[in-house]
N, C-alpha and C positions, 0 to 999 in steps of 0.2 A: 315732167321731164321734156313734155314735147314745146313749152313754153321756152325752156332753158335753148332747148335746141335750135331754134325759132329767133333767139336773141342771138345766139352763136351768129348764125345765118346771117341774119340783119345787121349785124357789125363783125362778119372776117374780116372785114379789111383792119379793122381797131385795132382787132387781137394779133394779127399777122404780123401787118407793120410793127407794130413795140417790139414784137418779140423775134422779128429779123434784123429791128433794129440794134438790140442788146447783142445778138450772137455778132454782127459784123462789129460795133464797139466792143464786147471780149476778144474778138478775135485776133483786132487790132493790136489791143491794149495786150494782149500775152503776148503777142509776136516782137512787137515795139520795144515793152520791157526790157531792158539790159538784164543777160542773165548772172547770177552772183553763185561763184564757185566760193566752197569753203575746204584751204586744206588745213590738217592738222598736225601736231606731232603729237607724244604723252613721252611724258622723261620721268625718269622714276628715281626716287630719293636710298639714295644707297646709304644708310648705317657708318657710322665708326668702324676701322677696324678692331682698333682696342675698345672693351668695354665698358663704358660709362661710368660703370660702379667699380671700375680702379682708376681711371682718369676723366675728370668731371669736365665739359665742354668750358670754353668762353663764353660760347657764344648765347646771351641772353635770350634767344626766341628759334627753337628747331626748324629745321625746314619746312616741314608739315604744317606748319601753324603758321608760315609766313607765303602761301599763297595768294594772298589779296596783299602785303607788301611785294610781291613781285607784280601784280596787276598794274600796282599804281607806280612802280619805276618805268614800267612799259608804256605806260599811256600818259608818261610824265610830256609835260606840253616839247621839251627840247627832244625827247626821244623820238615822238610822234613827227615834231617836224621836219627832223635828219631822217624818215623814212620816209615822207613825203617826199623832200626833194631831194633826194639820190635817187628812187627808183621811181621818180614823175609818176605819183599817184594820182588819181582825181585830176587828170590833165581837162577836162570839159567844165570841171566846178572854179577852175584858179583865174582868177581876174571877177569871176561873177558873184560869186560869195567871199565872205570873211573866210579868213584863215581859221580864226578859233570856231567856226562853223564845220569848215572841212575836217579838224582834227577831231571837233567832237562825234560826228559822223564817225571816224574812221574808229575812236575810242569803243564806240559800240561796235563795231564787227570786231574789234578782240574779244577774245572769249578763254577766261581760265574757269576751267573744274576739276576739283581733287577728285579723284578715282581712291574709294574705299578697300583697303587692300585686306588679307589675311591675316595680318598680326591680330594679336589678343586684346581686347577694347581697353583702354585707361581710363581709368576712373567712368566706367561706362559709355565711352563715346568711341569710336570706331577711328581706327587711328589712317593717316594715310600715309601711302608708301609711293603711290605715284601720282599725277595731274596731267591733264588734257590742255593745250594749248593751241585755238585754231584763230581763221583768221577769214571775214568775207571778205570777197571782191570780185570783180564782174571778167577780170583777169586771173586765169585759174596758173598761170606760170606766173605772174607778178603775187599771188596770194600764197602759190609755196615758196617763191625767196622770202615773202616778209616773214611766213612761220620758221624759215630757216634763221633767217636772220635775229631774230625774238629768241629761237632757242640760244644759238650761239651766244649772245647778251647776258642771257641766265644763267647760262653754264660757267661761263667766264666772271661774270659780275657775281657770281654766289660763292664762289671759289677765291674772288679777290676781296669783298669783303669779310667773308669768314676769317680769312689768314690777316685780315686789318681789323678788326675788331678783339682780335685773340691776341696780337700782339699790342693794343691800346690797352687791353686790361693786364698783360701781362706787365707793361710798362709802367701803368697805374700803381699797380701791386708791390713792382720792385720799387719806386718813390714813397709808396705808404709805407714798408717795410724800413727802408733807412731812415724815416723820421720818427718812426715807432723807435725803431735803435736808438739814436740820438736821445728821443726824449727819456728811453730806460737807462741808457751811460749817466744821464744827468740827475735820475732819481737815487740810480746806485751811488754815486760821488755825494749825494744828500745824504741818504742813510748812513753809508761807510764814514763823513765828517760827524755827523750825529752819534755814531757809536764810538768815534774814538774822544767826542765831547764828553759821553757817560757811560760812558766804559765803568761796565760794573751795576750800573744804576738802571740800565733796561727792565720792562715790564717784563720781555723774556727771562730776565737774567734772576725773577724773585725766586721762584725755588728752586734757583741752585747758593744761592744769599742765603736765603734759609737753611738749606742742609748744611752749608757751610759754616753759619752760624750754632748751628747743631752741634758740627764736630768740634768745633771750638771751644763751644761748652763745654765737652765729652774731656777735649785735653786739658781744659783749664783744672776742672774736677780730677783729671787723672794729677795734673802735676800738684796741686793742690796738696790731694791726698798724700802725693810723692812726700811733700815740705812736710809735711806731717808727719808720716814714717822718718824721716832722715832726721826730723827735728827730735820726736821720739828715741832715736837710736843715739842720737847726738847726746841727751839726757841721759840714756844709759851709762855711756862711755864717761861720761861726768860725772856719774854719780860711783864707777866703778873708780874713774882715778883718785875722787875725796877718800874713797875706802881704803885704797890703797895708799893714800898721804899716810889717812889719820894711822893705819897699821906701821906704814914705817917711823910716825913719829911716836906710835906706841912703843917698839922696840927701842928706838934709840932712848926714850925715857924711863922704862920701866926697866930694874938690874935685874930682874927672874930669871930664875932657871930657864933654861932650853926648853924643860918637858912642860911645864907650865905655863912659859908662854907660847909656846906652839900650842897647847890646848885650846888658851883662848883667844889665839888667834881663827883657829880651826871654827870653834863655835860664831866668831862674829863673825867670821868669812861666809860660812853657812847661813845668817841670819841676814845680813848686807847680800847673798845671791838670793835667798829667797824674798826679798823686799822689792830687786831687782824685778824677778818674775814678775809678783804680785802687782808692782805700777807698768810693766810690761802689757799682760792680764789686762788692767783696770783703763788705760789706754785703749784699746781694742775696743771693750764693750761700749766705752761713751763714742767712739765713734758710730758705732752701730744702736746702742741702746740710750735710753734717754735715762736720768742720773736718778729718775725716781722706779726707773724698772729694779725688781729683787734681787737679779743677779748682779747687776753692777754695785747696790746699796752692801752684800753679804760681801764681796770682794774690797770695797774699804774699810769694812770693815775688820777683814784677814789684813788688810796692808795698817792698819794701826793697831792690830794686837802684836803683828810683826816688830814695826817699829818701838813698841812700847818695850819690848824684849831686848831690844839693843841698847836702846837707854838704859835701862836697868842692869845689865851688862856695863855698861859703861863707866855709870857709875859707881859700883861694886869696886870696879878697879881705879877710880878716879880715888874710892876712901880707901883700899887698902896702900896704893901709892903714897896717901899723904900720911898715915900712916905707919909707914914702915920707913927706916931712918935713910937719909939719903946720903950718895956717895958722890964724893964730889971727884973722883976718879972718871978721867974722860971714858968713854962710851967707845969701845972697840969697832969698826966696819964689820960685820958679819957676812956671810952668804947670804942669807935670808934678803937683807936691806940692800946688795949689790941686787939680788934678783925683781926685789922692789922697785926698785927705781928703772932697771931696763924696760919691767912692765907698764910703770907709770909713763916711761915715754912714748911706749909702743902705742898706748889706748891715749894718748896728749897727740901723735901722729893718727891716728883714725879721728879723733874730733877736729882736726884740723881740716880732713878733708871731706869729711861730713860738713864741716861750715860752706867748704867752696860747693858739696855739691846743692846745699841750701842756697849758695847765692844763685849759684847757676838754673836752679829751679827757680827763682826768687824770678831773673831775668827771663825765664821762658813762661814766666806767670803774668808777668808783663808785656810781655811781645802779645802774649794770645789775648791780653784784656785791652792793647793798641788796635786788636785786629778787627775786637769785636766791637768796638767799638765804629770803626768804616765799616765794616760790615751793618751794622746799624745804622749809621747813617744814608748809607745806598737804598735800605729797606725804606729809609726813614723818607728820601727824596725823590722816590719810583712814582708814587701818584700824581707830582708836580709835574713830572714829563712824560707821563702815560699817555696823555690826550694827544700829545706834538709826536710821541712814535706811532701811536696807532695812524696816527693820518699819515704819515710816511709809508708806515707799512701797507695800509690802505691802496694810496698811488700806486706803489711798489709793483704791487699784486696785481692792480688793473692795466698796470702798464705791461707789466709780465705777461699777461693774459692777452693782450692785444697784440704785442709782438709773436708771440707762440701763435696765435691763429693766422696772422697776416705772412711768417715764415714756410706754415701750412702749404695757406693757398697760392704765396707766393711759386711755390716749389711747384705743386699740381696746374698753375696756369702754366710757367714753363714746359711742362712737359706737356700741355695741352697744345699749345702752339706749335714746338717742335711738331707736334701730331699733323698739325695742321699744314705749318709748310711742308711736311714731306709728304702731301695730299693725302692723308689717313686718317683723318676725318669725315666727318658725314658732306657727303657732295651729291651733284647731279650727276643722272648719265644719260643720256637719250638713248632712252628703251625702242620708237618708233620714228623713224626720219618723216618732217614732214613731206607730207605726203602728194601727189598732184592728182587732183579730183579731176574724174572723166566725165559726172554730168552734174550739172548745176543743180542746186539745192531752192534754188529760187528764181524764176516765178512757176508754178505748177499750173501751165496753160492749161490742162485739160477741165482743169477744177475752175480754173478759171473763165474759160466759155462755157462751161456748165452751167453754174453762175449769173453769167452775163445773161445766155439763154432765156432762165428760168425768170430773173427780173424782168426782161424785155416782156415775157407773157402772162406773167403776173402786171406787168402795168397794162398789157393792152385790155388783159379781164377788165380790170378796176376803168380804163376809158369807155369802156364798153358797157359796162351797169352802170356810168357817170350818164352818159348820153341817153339811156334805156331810160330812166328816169326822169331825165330831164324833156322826153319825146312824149306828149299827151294826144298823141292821135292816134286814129284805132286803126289797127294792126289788121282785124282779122274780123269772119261773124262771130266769133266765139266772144270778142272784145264786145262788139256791137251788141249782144246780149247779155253781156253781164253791164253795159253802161247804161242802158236805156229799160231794160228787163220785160222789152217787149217781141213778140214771134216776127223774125224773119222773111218775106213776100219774099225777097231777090236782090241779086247785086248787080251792080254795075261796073264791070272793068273800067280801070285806068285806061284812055284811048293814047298810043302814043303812034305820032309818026316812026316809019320803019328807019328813016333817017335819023331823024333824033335816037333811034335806040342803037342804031350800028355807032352813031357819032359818040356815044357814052362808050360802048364798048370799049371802039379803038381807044378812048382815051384811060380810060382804065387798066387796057392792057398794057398802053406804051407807059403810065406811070410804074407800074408796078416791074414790068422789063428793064425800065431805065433803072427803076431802086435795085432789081437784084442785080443788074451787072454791075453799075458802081459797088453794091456792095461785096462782090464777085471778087470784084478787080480790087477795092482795099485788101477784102481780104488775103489775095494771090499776092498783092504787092507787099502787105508785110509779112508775108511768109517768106517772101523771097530775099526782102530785106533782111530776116533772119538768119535766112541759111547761107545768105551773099559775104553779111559780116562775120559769121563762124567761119568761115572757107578763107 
């Protein structure tokens, strides 16, 4: 230790000087520094009044998220230089540097930071509701107009673009919307020509072709049936008027008794109505039954024992007419043959109009087999134009579907924008006015001649072990014994004249005098210069 001490000694001056020399160099250097005020303001992002989830914004990118897009409009090269030269920034830097020097300088002491507010995190990221906007400069009234002036720019400029952006898309929307129209009037006027071309013949239109051809079938079978019955009945009324001939030209030929031939008129009237029934009967079943089923085979059977009974009948009276002598006396009108022949007309008037109504079913048999036939055809020609409608429909659909979403948003931008110009949408407000700082944020003199200090005597150490080292003469006896490792006899002082030692003196003193007052006096002088240019 007493080595160390001993070196101190032997070089104070080493250590002193660096390290008075460092503190009057900090001393300088903080005082000199220009000092750099920073004001700031914070504006806070205020909400829609209406809710988002009834009316959707325009505007592509929230406020929140367009923080560094406000940075870089502020620190855009023409913005920065209209605050240059209106408020004569950097009046010492202009003529000596470049301009894009001074404005990148100036780019760095803007300063934007979102401030993380208390809403609820989206999608786990912390959302923000307000930011920090400040500004250095060595000018603490020139640095709150610039932060003034920045905020007014934001406020103003977030407010005019929002309400031009809402109306660019809202403008958008109503142009996409009438050429969506246009192009759906033109697919309409497609289709609606297409179906008045196949009308009838649509893919849509096959089963209702089909049922229609169904009931068609169903009428044609019904009228069908109809001609059948009417033609049946037609049959009857025919076969009752032969009956009625053949009886009145029985009477008029046969001279018999009254009582006798009413007899057998009576019996063949009964055998002709019940032959009637029987092919009545026998009609029915073949239309229901087939001719080899039992009861249709027993029922021709009953109709030709019937008929065979009237033959024989018939004939009976065909032999005893020829038979018995004939009178050539004409043949009186009777009642009976007056009443014959009214009837024969009345059943000659029903098959009359049994014929028209067989024509008239004849005609509505044909109408329906004209019908089913288009109808058949349209079935027939639906897959040849299936592929050309479905593509229409197709179009139709997706045009439909574009127009209906684009009328949507068309309707909700409108009412976004209205939102907009009537300022009710999301804007700024400035929460905090910037603000005028009372003491500089930079340079921190005291840190700074701490500093300065502490290197100054750290380099005078480091001169001081340099020279220590580099000195090979012996110091002391304790040196002289550890060099030589021989016992000590005596020393011999150094002899100096008392003049040579005062003449060392004085000049040690007046170096060292003369260094502190200059350093005295820088130091006073820029202190004074600092408090001369604050004043």
């Amino acid at each position: 230790m007493q080595d160390y001490v001993d070196v101190v000694r032997r070089h104070r001056s080493w250590i002193v000087g660096p390290a008075f020399a460092g503190l009057v160099i900090a001393v300088v250097v903080a005082f000199m520094w220009p000092d750099t005020y920073v004001s700031d303001a914070t504006i806070r992002i205020v909400p829609p009044q209406v809710p988002e989830r009834l009316i959707p914004t325009n505007v592509n990118m929230q406020v929140g998220q367009r923080v560094a897009s406000f940075y870089q409009d502020v620190t855009s090269r023409d913005n920065l230089q209209n605050l240059i030269n209106t408020m004569a920034l950097y009046p010492r830097k202009k003529g000596r540097e470049p301009l894009e020097d001074i404005m990148e300088e100036m780019r760095r002491a803007i300063d934007m930071a979102p401030l993380t507010g208390l809403r609820e995190p989206v999608d786990g990221r912390a959302t923000t509701t307000a930011f920090r906007v400040s500004f250095s400069y060595e000018n603490k009234y020139k640095a709150q107009e610039v932060v003034r002036q920045i905020v007014t720019s934001l406020v103003n400029r977030t407010t005019q673009t929002r309400s031009t952006q809402s109306t660019q898309t809202s403008d958008f929307l109503i142009d996409k919307l009438g050429a969506a129209q246009k192009d759906l009037n033109e697919i309409e006027d497609r289709v609606e020509r297409y179906k008045k071309a196949f009308s009838g013949k649509l893919p849509t239109q096959l089963d209702s072709n089909l049922a229609q051809l169904r009931t068609l079938e169903t009428q044609l079978a019904a009228a069908t049936s109809a001609i059948s019955r009417t033609q049946t009945d037609k049959l009857l009324i025919e076969n009752q008027i032969s009956v009625l001939k053949d009886r009145l030209q029985t009477i008029a030929n046969t001279p018999a008794s009254p009582l006798e031939t009413a007899a057998k008129n009576a019996r063949i009237s009964q055998l002709e109505g019940d032959i009637l029934a029987s092919e009545a009967r026998l009609s029915i079943l073949r239309r229901q039954l087939k001719d080899t089923h039992p009861g249709v085979q027993s029922e021709v059977a009953r109709l030709e024992g019937l008929q065979q009974s009237k033959q024989r009948m018939l004939d009976e009276d065909d032999k005893k007419a020829a038979a018995a002598p004939q009178k050539k006396a004409p043949v009186a009108q009777t009642r009976e043959q007056s009443d014959l022949e009214g009837e024969i007309q009345r059943y000659q008037a029903l098959a009359e109009a049994k014929n028209k109504e067989i024509e008239q079913l004849a005609q509505e048999q044909s109408r329906i087999t004209r019908q089913q036939d288009a109808y058949k055809d349209r079935i027939e020609a639906i897959p040849g134009s299936e592929r050309e409608y479905m593509q229409l429909t197709r179009d139709y659909d997706l045009k439909k579907q574009l127009y209906d979403e684009l009328s949507v948003k068309s309707s909700a931008s409108s009412m976004a924008t209205e939102l907009e110009n009537k300022a009710q949408g999301e804007l700024l407000e400035v929460l905090e006015q910037a603000s005028l700082p009372q003491t500089p944020t930079d340079p921190k003199r005291w840190v700074w001649i701490s500093v300065g200090s502490l290197l100054g005597l750290v380099a005078g150490l480091c001169l001081a072990g340099i020279r220590e080292m580099k000195d090979t003469s012996l110091k002391n006896l304790k040196d002289v014994k550890a060099y030589t490792g021989l016992p000590v006899l005596g020393s011999v002082p150094l002899v100096q004249s008392d003049f040579e030692v005062q003449r060392r003196r004085r000049m040690a003193w007046l170096g060292w005098s003369t260094s502190c007052i200059v350093g005295f006096l820088l130091m006073l002088g820029s202190v004074y210069f600092y408090y001369k240019k604050g004043s």
